[in-house]
C-alpha positions in Angstrom: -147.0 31.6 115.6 -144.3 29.2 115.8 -145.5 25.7 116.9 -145.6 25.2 121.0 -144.1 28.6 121.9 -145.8 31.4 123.7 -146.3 34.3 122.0 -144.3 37.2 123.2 -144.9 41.0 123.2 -143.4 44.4 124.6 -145.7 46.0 126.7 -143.1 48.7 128.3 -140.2 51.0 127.4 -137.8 53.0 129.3 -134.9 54.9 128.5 -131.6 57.3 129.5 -129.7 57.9 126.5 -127.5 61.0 125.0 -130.4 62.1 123.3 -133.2 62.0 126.0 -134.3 60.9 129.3 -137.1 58.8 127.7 -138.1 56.4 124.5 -140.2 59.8 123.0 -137.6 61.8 123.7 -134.7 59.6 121.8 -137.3 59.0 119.3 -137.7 62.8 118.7 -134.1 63.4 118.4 -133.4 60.6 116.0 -136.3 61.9 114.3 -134.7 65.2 114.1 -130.9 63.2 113.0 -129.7 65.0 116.3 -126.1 64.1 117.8 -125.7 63.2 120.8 -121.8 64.0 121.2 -119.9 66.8 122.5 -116.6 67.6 125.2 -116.3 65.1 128.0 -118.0 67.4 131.3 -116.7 64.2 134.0 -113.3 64.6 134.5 -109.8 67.0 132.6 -109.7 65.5 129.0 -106.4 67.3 128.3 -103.8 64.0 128.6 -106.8 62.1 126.9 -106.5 61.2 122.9 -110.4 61.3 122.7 -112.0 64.5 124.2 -115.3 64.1 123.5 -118.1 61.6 124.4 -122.2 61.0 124.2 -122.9 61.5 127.9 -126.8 61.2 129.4 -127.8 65.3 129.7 -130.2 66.8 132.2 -130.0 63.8 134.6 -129.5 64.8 138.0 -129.2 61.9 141.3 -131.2 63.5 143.7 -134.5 63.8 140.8 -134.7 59.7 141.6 -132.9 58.8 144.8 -132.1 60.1 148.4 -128.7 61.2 148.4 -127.3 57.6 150.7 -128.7 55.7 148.0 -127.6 57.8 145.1 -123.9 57.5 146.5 -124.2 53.7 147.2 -125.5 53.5 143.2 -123.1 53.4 140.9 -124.0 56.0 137.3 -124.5 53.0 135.1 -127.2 51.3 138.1 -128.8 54.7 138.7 -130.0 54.7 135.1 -131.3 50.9 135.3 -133.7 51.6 138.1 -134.8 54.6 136.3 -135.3 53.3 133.0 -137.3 50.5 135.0 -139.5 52.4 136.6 -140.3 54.3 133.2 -141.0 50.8 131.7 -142.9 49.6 134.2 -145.3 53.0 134.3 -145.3 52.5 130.4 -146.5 48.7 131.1 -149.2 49.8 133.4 -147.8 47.7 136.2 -148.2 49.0 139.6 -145.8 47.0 141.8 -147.4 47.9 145.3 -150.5 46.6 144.3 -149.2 43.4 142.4 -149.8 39.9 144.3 -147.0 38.3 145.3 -147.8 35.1 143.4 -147.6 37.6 140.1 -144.2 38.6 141.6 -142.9 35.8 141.6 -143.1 35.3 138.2 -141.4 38.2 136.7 -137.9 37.5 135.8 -135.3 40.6 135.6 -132.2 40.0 133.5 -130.5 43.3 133.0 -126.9 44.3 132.8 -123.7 45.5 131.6 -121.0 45.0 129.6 -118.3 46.5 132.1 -120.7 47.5 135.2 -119.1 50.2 137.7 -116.0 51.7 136.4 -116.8 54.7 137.7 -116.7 53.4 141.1 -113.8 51.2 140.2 -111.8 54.3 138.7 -112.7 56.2 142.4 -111.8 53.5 144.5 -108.2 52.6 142.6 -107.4 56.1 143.5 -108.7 55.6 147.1 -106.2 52.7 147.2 -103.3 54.1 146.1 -103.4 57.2 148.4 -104.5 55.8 151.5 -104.6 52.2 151.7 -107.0 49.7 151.3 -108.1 50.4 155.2 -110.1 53.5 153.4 -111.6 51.3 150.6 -115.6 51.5 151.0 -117.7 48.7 151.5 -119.5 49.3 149.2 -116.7 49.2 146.6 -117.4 45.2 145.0 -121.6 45.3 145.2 -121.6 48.8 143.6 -119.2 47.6 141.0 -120.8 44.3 139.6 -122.6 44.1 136.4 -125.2 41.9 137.7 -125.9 44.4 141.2 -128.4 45.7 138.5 -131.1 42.7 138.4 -130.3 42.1 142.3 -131.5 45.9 142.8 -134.5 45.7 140.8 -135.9 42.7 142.5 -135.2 44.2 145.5 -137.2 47.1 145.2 -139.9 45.4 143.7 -139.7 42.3 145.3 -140.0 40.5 141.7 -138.4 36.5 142.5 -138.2 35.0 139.6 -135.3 34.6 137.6 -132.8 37.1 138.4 -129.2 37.2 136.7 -127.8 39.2 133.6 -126.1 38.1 130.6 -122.5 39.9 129.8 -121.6 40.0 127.0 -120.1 43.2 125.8 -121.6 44.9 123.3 -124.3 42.5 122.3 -125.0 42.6 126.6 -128.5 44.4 126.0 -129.7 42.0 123.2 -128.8 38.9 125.3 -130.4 39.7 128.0 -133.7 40.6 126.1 -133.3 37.2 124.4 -133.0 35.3 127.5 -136.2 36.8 128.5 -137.7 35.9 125.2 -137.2 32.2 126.0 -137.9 31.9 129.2 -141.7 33.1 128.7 -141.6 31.4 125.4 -140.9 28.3 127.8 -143.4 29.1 129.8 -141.4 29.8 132.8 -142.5 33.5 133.5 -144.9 35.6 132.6 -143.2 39.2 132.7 -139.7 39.7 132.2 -137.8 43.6 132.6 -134.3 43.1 130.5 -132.1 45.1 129.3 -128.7 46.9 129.6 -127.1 49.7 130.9 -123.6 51.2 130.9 -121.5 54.1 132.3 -118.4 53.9 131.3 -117.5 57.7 130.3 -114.5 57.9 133.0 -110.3 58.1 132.9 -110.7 54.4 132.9 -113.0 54.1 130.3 -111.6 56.4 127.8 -108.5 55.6 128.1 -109.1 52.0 127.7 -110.2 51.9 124.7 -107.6 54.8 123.4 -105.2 52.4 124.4 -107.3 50.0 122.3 -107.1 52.2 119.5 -111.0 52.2 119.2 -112.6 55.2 119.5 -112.5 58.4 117.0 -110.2 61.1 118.1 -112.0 63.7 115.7 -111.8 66.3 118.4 -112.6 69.4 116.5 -116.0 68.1 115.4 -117.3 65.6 118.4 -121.0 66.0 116.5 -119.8 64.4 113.6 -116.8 61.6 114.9 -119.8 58.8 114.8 -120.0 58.5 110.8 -120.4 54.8 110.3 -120.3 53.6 106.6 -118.4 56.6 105.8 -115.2 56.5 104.3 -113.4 58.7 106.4 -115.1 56.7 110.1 -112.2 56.5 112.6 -113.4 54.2 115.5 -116.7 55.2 117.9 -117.8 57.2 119.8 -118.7 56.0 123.5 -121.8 56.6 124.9 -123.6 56.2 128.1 -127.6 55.5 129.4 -130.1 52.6 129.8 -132.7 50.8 127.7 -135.4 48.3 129.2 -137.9 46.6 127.9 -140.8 45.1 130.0 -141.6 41.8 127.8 -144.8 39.9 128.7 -146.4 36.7 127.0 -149.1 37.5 125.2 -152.1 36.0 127.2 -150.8 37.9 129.8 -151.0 41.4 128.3 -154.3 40.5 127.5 -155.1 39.4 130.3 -154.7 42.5 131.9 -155.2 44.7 129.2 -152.2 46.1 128.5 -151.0 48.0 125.5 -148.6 46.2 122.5 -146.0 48.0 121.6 -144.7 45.0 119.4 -144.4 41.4 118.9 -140.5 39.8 119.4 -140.1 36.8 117.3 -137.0 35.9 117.5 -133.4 35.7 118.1 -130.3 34.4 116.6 -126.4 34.2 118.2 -123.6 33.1 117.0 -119.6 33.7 118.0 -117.4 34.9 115.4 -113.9 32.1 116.6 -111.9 34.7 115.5 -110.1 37.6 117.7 -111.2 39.2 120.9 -111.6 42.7 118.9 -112.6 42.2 115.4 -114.7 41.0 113.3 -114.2 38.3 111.3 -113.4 40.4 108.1 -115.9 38.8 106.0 -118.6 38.4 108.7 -119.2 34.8 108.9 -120.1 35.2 112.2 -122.7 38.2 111.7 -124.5 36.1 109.0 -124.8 32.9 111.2 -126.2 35.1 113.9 -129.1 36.4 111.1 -129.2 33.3 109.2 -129.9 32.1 112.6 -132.6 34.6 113.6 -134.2 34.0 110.6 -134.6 30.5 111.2 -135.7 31.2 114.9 -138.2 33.7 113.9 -139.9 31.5 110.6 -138.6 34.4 108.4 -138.3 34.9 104.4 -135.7 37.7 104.4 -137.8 39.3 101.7 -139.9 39.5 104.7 -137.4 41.8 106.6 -138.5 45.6 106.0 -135.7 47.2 108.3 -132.2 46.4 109.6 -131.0 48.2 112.8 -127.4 47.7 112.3 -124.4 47.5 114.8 -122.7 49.9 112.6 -119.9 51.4 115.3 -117.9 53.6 113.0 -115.0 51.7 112.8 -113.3 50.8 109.9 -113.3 47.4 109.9 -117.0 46.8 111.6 -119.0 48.4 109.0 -117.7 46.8 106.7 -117.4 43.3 107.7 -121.5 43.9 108.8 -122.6 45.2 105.3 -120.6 42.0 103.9 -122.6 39.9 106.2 -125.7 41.5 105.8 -125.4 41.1 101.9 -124.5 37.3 102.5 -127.8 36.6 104.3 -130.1 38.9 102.3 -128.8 38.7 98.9 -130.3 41.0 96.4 -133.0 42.0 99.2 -130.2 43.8 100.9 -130.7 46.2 98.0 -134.4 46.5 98.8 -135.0 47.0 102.6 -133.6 49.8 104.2 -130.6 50.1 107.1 -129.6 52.0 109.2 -126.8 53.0 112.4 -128.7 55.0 115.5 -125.1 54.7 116.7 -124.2 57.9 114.6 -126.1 60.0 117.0 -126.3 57.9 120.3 -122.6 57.1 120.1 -121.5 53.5 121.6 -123.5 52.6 124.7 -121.4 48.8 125.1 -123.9 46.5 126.8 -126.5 49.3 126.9 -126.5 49.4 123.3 -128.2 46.5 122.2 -131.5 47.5 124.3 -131.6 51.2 123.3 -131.5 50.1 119.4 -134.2 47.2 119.9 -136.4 50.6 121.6 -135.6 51.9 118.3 -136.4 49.2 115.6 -139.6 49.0 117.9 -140.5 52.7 117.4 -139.4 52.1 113.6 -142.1 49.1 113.4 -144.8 51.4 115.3 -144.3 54.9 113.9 -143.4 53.0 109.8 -140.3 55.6 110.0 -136.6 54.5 109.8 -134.5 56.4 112.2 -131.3 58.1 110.1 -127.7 57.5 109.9 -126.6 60.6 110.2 -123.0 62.5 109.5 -122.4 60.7 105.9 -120.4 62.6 103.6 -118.0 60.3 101.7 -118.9 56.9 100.0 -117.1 54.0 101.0 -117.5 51.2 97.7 -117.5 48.6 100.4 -120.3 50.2 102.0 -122.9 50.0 99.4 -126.4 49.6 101.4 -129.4 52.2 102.0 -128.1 53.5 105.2 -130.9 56.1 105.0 -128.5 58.3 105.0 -129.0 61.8 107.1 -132.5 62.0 106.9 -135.5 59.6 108.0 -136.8 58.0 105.7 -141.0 56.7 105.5 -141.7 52.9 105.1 -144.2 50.1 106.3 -142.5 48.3 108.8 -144.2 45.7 109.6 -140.7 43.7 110.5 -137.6 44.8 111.6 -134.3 43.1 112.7 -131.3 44.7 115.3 -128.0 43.7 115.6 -125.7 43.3 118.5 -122.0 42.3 118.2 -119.7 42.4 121.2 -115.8 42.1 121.8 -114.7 38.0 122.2 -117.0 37.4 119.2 -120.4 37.7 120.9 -123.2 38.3 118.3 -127.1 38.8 118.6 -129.6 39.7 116.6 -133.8 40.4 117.2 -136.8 40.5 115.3 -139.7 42.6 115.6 -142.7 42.5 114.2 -146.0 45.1 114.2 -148.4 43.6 116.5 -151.5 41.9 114.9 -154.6 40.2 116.8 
């Protein structure tokens, strides 16, 4: 344990990804190197480069909300509160029993890295047809990443901390870090953090067309996520939420709750190089895990398993294996990596929390989820990606990596749970 801190440990998961409405579900799927990718159902694709996207299946509003709530919710804040509410049954924490004074020392940081579009994308049009005398009230609270946290205190009347952390793509990880230190710090003693993200919409897609960023392999959606490959042509975006309910450790055993894992660390860095890519030799991915490593009191012979970011695009995977070699040396050789992004897709600031449910199930289950779709070596790709098929392992610690537009990157450790 390092010196003065509080121990801290996951006691609950919940999740809405491509691949299932729940942490066994996406576990199962990744178990089974399932994609999660197929033709965009939310709006006519045909003026659209990209036709194809990882959308959340089987979910349906009126399962989890009354029909005013649902329509005052934006997607990517419906997900949230139902992620949290699987993460908080998984925890064993019954909010209408809880004491206020316990209340108020849960802290929820969860967000987003762009937070309504959807609603954005429907109000624009609203705007331009009618006038902004038509424009719902609703429009600005439904649309801001943060509306997440403020909803989840709300309904369970949790006052501590309450904020979220954006910061594109590494969103998720961030706001899981936060909570890390704040009940290392000994200011709570249960945080729920997270991310979520919705951003499958004409907005959305066409953004990042315009950015050039996402694969336009159209003909074969279930195999456009291919990162490390040599013929990857950008990601594929994706949609859902991950939480985490994150306890220090007298707590949980306090109340006698179940461990999932142990979270030891974190490490961030910024890249100071281009509000898109990478730096090309990823200085700033190997400060953020040299970084972690120091945090966590790590030996990275120690490390078992590396979650990567691996997006599928070109220059990403390859600036991540460079860093990855940088920090690990010849021990990059010996643990094994791998990209759960080839069959969730891209979930932006939802991303980082659905890969750290992941690594965590990697740690617990001593399996290492796939990267799936490889068919063509890349010499600058050179790693154990596990490629297609999972692979069986001791995991006793695992790392996950978050890297976000402007330069934002994060990285966690997790480590099996020991008395």
């Amino acid at each position: 344990m390092r010196k003065g801190r509080s121990r801290v440990v996951i006691t609950g998961m919940g999740a809405l990804t491509p691949l299932g409405n729940s942490p066994d579900a996406l576990w199962e799927a990744m178990m089974q190197g399932t994609s999660g990718a197929g033709p965009i159902s939310y709006f006519d694709t045909s003026k659209f480069a990209t036709k194809f996207a990882c959308e959340v299946k089987d979910y349906d509003p009126r399962d989890h909300f009354h029909r005013r709530e649902a329509r005052r919710l934006d997607r990517f804040a419906q997900y949230a509160l139902v992620a949290v509410d699987q993460a908080l049954k998984d925890a064993g924490l019954d909010t209408s029993t809880m004491p206020q004074s316990q209340k108020d020392r849960v802290g929820v940081i969860v967000g987003s890295g762009i937070g309504g579009i959807q609603v954005l994308n429907a109000q624009a049009q609203v705007l331009q047809k009618h006038g902004p005398r038509f424009l719902s009230p609703f429009f600005i609270p439904m649309m801001i990443p943060d509306i997440v946290s403020g909803h989840i205190s709300i309904k369970h009347n949790f006052r501590g901390p309450n904020y979220c952390v954006v910061s594109a793509c590494a969103t998720g990880s961030n706001n899981i870090g936060d909570v890390l230190m704040m009940i290392e710090r000994g200011m709570i003693d249960i945080g729920i953090c997270g991310g979520s993200e919705a951003a499958i919409s004409e907005l959305g897609i066409g953004g990042f067309n315009a950015l050039k960023a996402l694969s336009t392999r159209n003909d074969s959606p279930e195999t456009a996520s291919r990162p490390f490959d040599l013929t990857r042509d950008g990601f594929v975006l994706g949609e859902g939420a991950g939480i985490l309910v994150l306890e220090s450790l007298d707590h949980a055993r306090a109340r006698g709750a179940r461990i999932h894992a142990e979270l030891i660390g974190i490490g961030m860095s910024g890249d100071a190089n281009h509000i898109t890519a990478p730096h090309p030799d990823g200085k700033g991915a190997a400060l953020a895990m040299n970084n972690l490593l120091r945090d966590a009191e790590l030996q990275p012979e120690e490390v078992d398993y590396l979650n990567m970011h691996g997006t599928s695009t070109p220059l990403g995977d390859t600036a991540e294996t460079k860093a990855v070699k940088d920090v690990f040396r010849d021990h990059a050789y010996e643990m094994l990596v791998s990209a759960t992004k080839s069959m969730t897709g891209h979930l932006l600031g939802a991303a980082g929390a659905v890969e750290a449910i992941a690594t965590i199930l990697a740690v617990k289950n001593n399996r290492i989820p796939p990267t799936i779709n490889f068919e063509h070596p890349d010499p600058e790709c050179d790693l154990n990606y596990t490629f297609n098929a999972p692979q069986e392992r001791t995991v006793n610690v695992a790392l996950s990596n978050a890297f976000g537009f402007g330069g934002h990157n994060t990285s966690l450790a997790f480590r099996k749970y020991l008395e």
